[in-house]
N, C-alpha and C positions, 0 to 999 in steps of 0.2 A: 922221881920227884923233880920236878922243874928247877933250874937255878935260876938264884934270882938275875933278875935283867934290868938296866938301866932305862929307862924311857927314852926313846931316841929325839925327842920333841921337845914344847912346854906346850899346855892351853891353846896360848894364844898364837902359836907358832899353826897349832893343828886347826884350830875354829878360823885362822884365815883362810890356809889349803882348803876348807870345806866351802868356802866363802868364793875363793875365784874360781875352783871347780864347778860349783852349781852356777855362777853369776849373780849370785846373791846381793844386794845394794848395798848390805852393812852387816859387820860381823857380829853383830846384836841377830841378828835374823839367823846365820850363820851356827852362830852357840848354844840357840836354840833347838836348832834341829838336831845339831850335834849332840846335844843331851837326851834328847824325845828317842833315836835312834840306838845311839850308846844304850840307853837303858831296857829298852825292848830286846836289844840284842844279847844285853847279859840276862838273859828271861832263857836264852836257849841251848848256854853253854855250860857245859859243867868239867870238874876235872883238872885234869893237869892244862889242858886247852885255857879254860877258865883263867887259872891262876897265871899259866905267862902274857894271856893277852895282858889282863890286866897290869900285870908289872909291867910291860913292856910300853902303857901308856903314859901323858902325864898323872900326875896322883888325881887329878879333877874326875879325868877321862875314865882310869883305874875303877876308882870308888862309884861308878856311875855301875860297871859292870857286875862288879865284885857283890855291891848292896841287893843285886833280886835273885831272886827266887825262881829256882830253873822250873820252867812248866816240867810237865809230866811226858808231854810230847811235842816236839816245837812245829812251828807250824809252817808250813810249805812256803815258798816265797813268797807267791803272790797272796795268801792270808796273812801274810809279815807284813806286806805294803798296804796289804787293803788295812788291816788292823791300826796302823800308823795314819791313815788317813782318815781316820777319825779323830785323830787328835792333832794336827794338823792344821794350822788355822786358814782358811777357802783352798782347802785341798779335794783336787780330783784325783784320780784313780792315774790316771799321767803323770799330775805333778806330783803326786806323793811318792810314785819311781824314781823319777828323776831327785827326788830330794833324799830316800834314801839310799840311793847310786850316787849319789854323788858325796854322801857322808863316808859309804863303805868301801866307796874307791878310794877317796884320800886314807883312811883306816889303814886298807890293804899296802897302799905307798908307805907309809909310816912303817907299819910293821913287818916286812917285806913277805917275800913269798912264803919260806919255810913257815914258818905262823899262819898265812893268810891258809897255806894246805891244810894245817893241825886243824885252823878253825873253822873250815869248808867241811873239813873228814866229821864232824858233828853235827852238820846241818845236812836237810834235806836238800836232795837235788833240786836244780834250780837257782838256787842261792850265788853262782859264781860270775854267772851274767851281772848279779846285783856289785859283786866286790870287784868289777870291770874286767873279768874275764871270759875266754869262751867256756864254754857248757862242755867239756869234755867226755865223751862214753866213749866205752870201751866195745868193739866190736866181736861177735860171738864165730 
């Protein structure tokens, strides 16, 4: 069972890091995507994974992952960012990368690595280019 954890951040400490990481104009834009991505992304996690991201963010951040409902099977990265790019307002298949690499890189900073591995070890490969790391395999 997970213990609990303190959130290392607040809100708006995390929606600006998302804010000068992308280049975003205003943390209005910023908080936005920060919520569109948070919430697809608690669509993929379940478990004990689930439960410490979520403590470990502010309660805003937390509640954003904790409220959905884990698909059945989550879905590869680049159906992760195409799927977000439809909700997305004048979003290309580019910038919807870029917007959320730049949410799940800040994420990954905030909750350091040990986390950012529990919550990579749940998603399909691919997923680690997105939380601003290399694509790791292991050689046969």
């Amino acid at each position: 069972m997970p213990r609990a954890t303190v959130p290392r951040t607040t809100w708006e400490t995390l929606t600006e890091a998302v804010r000068e990481t992308g280049g975003y104009p205003t943390r209005a834009q910023a908080e936005h995507l920060t919520r569109t991505v948070l919430t697809a992304l608690g669509t993929h996690l379940t478990g004990d994974e689930r439960v410490a991201l979520a403590q470990s963010l502010p309660p805003e951040a937390g509640h954003l992952i904790a409220a959905q409902i884990p698909l059945p099977h989550p879905l590869t990265a680049r159906e992760f960012v195409d799927a977000l790019s439809t909700r997305l307002p004048d979003s290309t298949p580019a910038t919807a990368r870029w917007d959320v690499s730049s949410v799940l890189t800040t994420l990954s900073d905030t909750i350091g690595p040990a986390l950012t591995d529990q919550v990579l070890s749940q998603l399909p490969r691919g997923y680690a280019l997105l939380f601003g790391r290399a694509e790791l395999t292991v050689m046969a």
